[in-house]
C-alpha positions as CSV (number, residue, x, y, z in Angstrom):
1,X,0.0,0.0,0.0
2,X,2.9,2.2,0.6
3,X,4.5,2.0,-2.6
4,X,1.1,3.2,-4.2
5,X,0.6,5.9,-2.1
6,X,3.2,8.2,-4.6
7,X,0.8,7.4,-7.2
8,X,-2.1,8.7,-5.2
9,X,-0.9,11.6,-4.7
10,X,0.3,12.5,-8.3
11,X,-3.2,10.6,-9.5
12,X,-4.9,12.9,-7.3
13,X,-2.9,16.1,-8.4
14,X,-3.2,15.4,-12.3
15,X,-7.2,15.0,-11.6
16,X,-7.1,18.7,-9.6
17,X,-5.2,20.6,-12.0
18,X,-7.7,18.9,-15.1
19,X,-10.8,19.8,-12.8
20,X,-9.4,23.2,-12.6
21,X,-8.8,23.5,-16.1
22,X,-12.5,22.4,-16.8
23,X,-14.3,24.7,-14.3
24,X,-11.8,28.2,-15.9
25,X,-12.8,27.0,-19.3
26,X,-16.4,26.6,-18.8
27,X,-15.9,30.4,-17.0
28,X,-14.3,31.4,-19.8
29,X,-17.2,30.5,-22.2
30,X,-20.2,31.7,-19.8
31,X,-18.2,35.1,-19.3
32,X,-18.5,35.2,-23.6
33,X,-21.6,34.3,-23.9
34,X,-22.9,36.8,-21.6
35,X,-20.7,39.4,-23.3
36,X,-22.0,38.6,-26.5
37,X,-25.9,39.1,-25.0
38,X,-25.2,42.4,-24.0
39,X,-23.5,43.3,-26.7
40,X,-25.6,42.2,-29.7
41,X,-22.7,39.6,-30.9
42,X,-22.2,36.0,-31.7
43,X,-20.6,33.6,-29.6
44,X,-19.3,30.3,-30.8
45,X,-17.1,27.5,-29.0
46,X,-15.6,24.2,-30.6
47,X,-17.4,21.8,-27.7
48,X,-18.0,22.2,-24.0
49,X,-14.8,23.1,-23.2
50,X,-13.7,24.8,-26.4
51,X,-11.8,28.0,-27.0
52,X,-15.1,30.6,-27.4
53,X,-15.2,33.6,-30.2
54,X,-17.3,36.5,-30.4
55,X,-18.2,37.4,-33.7
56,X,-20.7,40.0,-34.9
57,X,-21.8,43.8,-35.7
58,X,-20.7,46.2,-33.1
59,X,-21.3,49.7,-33.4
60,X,-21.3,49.1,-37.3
61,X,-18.5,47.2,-37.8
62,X,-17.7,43.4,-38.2
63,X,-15.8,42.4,-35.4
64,X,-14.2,39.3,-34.0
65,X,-12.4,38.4,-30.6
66,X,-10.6,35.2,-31.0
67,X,-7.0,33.8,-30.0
68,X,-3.8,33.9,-31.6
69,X,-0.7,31.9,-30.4
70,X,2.8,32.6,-31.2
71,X,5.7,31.0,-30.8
72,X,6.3,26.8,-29.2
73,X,7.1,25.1,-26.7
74,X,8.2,27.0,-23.7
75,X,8.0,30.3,-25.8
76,X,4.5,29.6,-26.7
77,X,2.3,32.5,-26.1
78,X,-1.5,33.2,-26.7
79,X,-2.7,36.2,-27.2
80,X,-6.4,37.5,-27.1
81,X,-7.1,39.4,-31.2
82,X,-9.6,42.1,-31.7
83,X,-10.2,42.5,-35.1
84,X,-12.2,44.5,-37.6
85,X,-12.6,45.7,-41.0
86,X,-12.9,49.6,-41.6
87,X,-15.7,50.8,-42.7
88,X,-13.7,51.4,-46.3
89,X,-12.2,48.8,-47.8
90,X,-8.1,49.5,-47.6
91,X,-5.7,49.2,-50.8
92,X,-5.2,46.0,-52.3
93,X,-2.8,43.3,-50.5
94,X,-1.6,46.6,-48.2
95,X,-0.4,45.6,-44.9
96,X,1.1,48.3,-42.4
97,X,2.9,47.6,-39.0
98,X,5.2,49.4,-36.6
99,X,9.0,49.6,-37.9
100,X,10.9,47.7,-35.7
101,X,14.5,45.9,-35.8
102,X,13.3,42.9,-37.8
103,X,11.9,45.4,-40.8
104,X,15.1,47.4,-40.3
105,X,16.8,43.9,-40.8
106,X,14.4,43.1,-43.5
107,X,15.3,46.2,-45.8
108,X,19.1,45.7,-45.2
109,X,18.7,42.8,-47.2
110,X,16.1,44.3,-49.7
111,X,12.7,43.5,-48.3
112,X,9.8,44.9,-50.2
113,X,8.8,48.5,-48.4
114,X,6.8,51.0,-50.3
115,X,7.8,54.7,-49.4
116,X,5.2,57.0,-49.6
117,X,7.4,60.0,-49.3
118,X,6.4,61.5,-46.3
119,X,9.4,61.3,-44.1
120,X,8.0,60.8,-40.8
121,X,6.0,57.8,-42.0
122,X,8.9,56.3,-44.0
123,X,10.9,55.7,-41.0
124,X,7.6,55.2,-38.7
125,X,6.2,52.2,-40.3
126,X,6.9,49.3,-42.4
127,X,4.4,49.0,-45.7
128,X,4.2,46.5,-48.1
129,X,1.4,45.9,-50.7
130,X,1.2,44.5,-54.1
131,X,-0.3,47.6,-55.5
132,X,2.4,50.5,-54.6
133,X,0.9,53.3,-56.5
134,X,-2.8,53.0,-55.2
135,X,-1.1,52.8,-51.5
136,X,1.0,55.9,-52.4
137,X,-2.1,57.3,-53.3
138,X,-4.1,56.7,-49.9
139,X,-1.4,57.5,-47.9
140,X,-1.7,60.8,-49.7
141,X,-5.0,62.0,-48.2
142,X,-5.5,64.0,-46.0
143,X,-4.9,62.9,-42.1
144,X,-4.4,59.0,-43.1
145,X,-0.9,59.0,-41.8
146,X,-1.8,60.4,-38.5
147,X,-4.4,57.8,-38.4
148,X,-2.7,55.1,-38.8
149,X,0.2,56.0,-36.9
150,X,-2.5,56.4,-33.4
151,X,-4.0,52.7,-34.4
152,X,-0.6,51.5,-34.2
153,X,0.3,53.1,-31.0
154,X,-2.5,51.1,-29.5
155,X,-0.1,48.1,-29.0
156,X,3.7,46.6,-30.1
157,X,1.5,44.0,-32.5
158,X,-1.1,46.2,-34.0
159,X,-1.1,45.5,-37.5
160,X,-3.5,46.6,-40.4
161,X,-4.3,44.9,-43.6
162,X,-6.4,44.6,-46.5
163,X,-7.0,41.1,-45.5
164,X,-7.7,41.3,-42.1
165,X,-8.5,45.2,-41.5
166,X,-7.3,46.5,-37.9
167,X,-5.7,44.1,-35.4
168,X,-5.4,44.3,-32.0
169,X,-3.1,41.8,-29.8
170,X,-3.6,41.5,-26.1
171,X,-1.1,39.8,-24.1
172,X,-3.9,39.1,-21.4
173,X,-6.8,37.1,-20.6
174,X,-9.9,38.7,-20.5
175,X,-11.4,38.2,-17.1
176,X,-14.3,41.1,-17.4
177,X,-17.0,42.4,-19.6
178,X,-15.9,45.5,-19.0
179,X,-12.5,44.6,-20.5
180,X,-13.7,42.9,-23.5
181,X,-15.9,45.9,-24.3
182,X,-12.9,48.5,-23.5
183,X,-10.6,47.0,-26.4
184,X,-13.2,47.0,-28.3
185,X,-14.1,50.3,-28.2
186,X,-10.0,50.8,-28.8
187,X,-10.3,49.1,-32.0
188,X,-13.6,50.7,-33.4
189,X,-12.5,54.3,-31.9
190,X,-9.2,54.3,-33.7
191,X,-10.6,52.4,-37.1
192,X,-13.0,55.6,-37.4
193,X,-10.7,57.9,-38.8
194,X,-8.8,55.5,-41.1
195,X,-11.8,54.4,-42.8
196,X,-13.4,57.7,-43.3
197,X,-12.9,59.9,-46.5
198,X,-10.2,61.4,-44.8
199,X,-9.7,63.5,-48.4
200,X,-12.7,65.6,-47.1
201,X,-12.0,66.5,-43.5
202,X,-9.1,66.0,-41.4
203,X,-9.4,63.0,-39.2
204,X,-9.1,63.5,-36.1
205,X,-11.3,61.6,-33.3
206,X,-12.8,64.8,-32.0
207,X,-12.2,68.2,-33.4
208,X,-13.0,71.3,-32.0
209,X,-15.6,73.8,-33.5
210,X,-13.3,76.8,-34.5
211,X,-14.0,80.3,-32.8
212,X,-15.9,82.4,-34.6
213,X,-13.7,84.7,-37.0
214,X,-14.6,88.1,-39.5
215,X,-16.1,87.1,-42.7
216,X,-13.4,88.6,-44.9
217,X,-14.1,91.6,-46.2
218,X,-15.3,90.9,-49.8
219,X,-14.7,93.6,-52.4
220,X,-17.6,96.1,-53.3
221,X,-19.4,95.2,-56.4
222,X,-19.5,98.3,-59.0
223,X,-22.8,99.3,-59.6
224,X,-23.8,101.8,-62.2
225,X,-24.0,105.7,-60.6
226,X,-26.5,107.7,-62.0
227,X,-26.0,111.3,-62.8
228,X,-27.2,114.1,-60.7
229,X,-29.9,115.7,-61.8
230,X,-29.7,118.5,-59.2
231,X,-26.1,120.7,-57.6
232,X,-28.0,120.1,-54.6
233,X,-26.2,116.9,-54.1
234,X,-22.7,118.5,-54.3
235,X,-20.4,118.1,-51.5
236,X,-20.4,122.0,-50.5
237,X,-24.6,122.7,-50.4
238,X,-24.6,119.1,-48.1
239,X,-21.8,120.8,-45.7
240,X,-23.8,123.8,-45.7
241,X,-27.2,122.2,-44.9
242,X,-25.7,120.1,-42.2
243,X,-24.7,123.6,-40.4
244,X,-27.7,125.1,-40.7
245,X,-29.7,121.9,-39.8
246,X,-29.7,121.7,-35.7
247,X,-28.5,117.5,-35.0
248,X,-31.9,115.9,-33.1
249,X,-32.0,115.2,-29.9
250,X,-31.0,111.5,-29.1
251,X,-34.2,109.6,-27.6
252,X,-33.3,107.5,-24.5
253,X,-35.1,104.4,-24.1
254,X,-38.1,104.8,-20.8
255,X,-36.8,103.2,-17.7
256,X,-37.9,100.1,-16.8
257,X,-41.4,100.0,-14.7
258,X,-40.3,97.0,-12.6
259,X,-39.0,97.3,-9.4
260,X,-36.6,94.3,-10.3
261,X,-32.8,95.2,-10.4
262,X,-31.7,94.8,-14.5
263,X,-28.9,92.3,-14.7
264,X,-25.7,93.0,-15.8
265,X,-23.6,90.9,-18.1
266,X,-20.1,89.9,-16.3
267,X,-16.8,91.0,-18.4
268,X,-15.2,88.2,-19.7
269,X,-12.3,87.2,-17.3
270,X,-8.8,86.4,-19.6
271,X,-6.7,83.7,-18.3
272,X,-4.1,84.3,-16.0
273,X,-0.9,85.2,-17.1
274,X,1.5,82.3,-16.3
275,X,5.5,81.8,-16.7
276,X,6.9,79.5,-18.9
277,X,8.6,77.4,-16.9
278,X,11.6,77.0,-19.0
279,X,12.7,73.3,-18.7
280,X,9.3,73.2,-21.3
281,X,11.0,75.6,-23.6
282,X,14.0,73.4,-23.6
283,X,12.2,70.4,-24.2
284,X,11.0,71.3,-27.3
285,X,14.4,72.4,-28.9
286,X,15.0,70.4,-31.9
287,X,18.9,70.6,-31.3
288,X,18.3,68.5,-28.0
289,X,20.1,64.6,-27.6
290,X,18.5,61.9,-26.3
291,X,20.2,61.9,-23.3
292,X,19.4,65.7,-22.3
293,X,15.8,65.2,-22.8
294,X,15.7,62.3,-20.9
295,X,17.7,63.7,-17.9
296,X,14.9,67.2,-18.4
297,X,12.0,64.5,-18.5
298,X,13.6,63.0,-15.2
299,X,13.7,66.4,-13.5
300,X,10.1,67.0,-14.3
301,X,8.5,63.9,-13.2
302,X,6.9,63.5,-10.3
303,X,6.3,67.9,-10.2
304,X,3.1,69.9,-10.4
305,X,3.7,72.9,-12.7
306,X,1.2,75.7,-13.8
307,X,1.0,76.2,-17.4
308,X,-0.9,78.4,-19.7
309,X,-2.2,76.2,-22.3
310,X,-3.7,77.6,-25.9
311,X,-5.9,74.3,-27.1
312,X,-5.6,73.3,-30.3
313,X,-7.9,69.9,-30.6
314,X,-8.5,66.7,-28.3
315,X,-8.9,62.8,-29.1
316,X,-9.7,60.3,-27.3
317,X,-7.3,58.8,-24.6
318,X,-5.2,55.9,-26.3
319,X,-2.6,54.9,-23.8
320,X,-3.2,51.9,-22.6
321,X,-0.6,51.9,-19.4
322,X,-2.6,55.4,-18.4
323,X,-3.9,55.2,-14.4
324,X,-7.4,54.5,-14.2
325,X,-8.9,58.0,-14.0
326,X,-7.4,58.7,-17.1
327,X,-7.6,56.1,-18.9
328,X,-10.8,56.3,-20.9
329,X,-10.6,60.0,-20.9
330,X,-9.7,63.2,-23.4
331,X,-6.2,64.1,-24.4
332,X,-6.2,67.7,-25.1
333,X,-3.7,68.8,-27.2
334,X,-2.2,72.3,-27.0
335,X,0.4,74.9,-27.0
336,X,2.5,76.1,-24.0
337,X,4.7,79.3,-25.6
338,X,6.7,76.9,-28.1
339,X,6.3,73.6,-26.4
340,X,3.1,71.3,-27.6
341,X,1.6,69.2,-24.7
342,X,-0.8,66.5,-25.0
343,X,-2.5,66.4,-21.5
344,X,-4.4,63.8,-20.8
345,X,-7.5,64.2,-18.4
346,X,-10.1,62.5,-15.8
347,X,-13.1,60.6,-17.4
348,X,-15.2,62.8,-15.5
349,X,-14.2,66.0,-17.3
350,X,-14.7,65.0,-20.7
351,X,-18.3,66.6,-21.3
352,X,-16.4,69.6,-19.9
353,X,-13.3,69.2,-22.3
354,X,-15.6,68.4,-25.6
355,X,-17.0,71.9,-25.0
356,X,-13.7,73.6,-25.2
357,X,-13.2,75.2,-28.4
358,X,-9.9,75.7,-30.3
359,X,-7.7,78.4,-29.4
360,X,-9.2,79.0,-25.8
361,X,-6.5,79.0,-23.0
362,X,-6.9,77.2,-19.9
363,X,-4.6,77.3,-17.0
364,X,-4.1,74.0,-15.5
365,X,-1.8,72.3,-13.3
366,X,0.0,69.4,-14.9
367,X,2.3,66.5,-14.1
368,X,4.8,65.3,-16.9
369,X,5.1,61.6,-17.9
370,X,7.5,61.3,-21.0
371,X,8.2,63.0,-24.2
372,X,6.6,61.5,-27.5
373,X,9.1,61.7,-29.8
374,X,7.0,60.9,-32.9
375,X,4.6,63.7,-32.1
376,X,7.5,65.7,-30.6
377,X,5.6,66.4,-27.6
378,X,5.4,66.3,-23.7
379,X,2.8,64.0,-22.6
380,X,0.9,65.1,-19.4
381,X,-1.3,64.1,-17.2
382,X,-3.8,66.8,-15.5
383,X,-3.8,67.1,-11.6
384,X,-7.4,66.3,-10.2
C-alpha cells in the first residue's frame, strides 16, 4: 500500500489541476456568452470546453475576438485578437505595421517597403502591398498617416491589412465584460478615422468647433451711378445744410417700470498670465540629444507645474498603461509658448473638455510623464 501511495498523490494532483482547467474554461465560455448578450454579438465554441469567439456587428463594424498563439514550446504564447474591417475597404494586398529591428533587418537585405514620401511615415512604419501606387495614393489623403500611426500606438503588435482590416493583440486574458468591451471600443474608436474619407475632412477623433472669425471683407461690387440731376447733391450745399440743420436730440429708451434690479452681463475674465517654466522651452528644442531630454524628463517627473495652455484639438485617450482616472478619458492637445503638450484628463471632465473650443487658454496644473518623440511632444497628465 505504501508504494502506491506516490501514485495517489500524483493521481490525485493530475485529476485537480484537469478539474481546474475544466471549471476556468467553462468560466471562460459563460463570461463570452454573456458578453456577446449584452453586446448584440455572436458567440461560438468548438465543444463544452472549447476555446469561445465572439463574432458580430458592433457599433457598425464586423468584429471578431478570438485567440492567436505565437511561438512553441516554452515560448508559446496566446494572445487574445480584436479585429475589424474599416468601414472602407483598404488598398489592395496593403499591410502596415510598426517599424521595428526585424523590418530594419528586412530592408538591409532588400525586403519589399513601399515609401510613400512622407518622411515621418517612412521611418515610422513598415508597408508593403502589391499595388504601390494605389497605397502611395491613400497614404496621400489628408490625415491617413496620422491615423494610422495612433491605431498603431495602440499596442507593439497592432497591425492593419487589406486582409484582415485592424488588429489588436492582447497579451492578457480577459477576465471582465468591461475589458472585452474596453478593447473593443480601442479598436472601433481608432478604425474611425482611417476608414473615413479622410480626403474631405481631417481625421481627427474629436475636433473642435473653431472660434468664430470676421467674414473677410469681400470687395464692393461696382454698380452703375447715375448722374445728378440736381447741384443740390454737391459736397459744399450738403456741408452747408448740415450747419444750418440743428443735429436731433437722441431719444433714450423709458426706464424700466419694474422694481426688479436689470442684470448685468459679467466681463469676460482672460486667463491668467502664467510663466513659462523654462525646462518646457528646452524640451522642445529640436537641437536636443536623447540623453538631455531624458535627464529634463527625469527632473520634471513627479512635479506639479502651472502652465498656460492655448488648445488646439483633443482625441480620445489611447494609452493603454494610463492610471485609471485617465484612462478612458480626453487628451487635449495644445500649445505652452513653443512647447506642444498632449494632456491627458479624468473621465469625469470629458463633457467639460468636448466643449472647449480651439484656441481657448486654460490654466491648468500638470504632471509630466515622457516626451513622445514621434509627435514631438510632452505627454501630461492633469492634476485632479
Amino acid at each position: 500500500m505504501e508504494e502506491l501511495f506516490p501514485v495517489l498523490i500524483f493521481a490525485s494532483f493530475v485529476v485537480g489541476f484537469v478539474t481546474l482547467a475544466l471549471n476556468s474554461a467553462k468560466k471562460h465560455q459563460k463570461l463570452y456568452r454573456d458578453t456577446a448578450a449584452v453586446l448584440g454579438l455572436n458567440c461560438f465554441a468548438s465543444g463544452k470546453y472549447g476555446t469561445p469567439r465572439l463574432m458580430g456587428l458592433y457599433r457598425g463594424f464586423e468584429v471578431l475576438v478570438d485567440k492567436e498563439v505565437h511561438g512553441s514550446g516554452k515560448h508559446k504564447i496566446t494572445y487574445t485578437r480584436f479585429r475589424a474591417q474599416p468601414l472602407k475597404p483598404l488598398p489592395g494586398g496593403m499591410s502596415v505595421c510598426k517599424e521595428g529591428l526585424g523590418g530594419k533587418i528586412g530592408k538591409f537585405f532588400g525586403g519589399q517597403d513601399i515609401l510613400v514620401g512622407d518622411k515621418r511615415l517612412d521611418d515610422a512604419l513598415l508597408i508593403k502591398g502589391e499595388r504601390e501606387l494605389e497605397i502611395q495614393q491613400w497614404f496621400q489623403q489628408v490625415g491617413v498617416g496620422q491615423a494610422v500611426i495612433r491605431f498603431l500606438d495602440l499596442g507593439s503588435r497592432a497591425r492593419l491589412s487589406a486582409s484582415e482590416g485592424g488588429v489588436i493583440l492582447v497579451k492578457q486574458r480577459m477576465e471582465s465584460m468591461d475589458l472585452i468591451q474596453h478593447y473593443l471600443d480601442e479598436l472601433v474608436d481608432h478604425l474611425i478615422p482611417i476608414g473615413r474619407d479622410a480626403g474631405n475632412k481631417q481625421d481627427s477623433p474629436v475636433q473642435f468647433p473653431e472660434q468664430s472669425a470676421p467674414k473677410p471683407e469681400q470687395a464692393p461690387v461696382a454698380l452703375p451711378v447715375p448722374t445728378p440731376a440736381k447741384k443740390r447733391w454737391d459736397l459744399s450745399d450738403m456741408q452747408a445744410e448740415a450747419k444750418s440743420t440743428p443735429a436731433p436730440a437722441p431719444v433714450l429708451p423709458a426706464a424700466p417700470q419694474s422694481s426688479e434690479p436689470v442684470a448685468v452681463p459679467k466681463p469676460t475674465v482672460a486667463a491668467p498670465a502664467v510663466a513659462v517654466d523654462p525646462r518646457l522651452v528646452r524640451l522642445s528644442s529640436k537641437d536636443l540629444g536623447y540623453r538631455e531630454r531624458s535627464e529634463l524628463i527625469e527632473s520634471l517627473k513627479n512635479q506639479t507645474i502651472e502652465v498656460r495652455l492655448t488648445v488646439k484639438e483633443s482625441e480620445r485617450s489611447r494609452g493603454l498603461g494610463l492610471e485609471e482616472p485617465y484612462r478612458h478619458g480626453q487628451t487635449v492637445i495644445g500649445s505652452v509658448g513653443p512647447c506642444e503638450l498632449g494632456v491627458h484628463c479624468p473621465l469625469g471632465e470629458t463633457d467639460a473638455i468636448k466643449a472647449l473650443r480651439a484656441g481657448e487658454v486654460q490654466v491648468w496644473k500638470v504632471r509630466v510623464l515622457d516626451w513622445d518623440n514621434f509627435y514631438r511632444r510632452a505627454s501630461c497628465e492633469k492634476v485632479i
